[in-house]
C-alpha positions in Angstrom: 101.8 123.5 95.1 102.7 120.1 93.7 105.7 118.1 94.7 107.1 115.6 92.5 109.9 112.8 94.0 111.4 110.8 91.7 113.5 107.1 92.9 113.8 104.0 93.2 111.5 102.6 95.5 113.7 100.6 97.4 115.7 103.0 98.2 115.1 103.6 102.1 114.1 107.2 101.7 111.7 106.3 99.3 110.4 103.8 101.4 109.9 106.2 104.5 108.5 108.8 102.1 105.7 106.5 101.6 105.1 105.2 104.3 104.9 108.9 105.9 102.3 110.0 103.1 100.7 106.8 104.1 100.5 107.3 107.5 99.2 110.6 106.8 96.6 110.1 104.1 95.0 107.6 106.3 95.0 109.0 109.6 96.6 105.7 110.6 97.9 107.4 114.1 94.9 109.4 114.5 96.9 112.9 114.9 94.3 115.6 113.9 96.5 117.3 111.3 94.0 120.3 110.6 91.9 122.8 112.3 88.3 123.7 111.5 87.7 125.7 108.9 86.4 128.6 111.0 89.4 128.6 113.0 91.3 130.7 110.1 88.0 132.0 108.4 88.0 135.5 106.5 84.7 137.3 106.9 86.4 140.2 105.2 83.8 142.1 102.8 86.7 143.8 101.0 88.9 140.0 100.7 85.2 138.6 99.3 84.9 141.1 96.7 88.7 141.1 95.8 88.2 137.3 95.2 85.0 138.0 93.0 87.0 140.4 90.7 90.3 138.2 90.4 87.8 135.0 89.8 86.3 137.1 86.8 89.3 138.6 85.6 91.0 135.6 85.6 93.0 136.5 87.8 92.9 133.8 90.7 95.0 131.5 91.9 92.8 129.1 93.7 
């Protein structure tokens, strides 16, 4: 999903927006704001296939 913010960027809102995407683009607090990847991993042989076919069909949205 994208996200598109459109202003004046001296308006304060704008200003905290980036600063905020900033601050979390380059870890500049040094918050961990992910988990490893195997946290959340699918070893599901029926969700691998079904990805397969929707790849090849077209069909997939990521």
């Amino acid at each position: 999903t994208d996200l598109y913010i459109s202003g004046s960027r001296s308006l304060p809102i704008m200003v905290e927006i980036a600063d905020y995407i900033d601050l979390i683009w380059h870890n500049r607090d040094g918050h961990c704001y992910t988990v490893n990847y195997e946290l959340y991993a699918e070893k599901s042989l029926w969700k691998t296939w079904q990805y397969r076919l929707q790849e090849s069909l077209g069909l997939c949205t990521f």
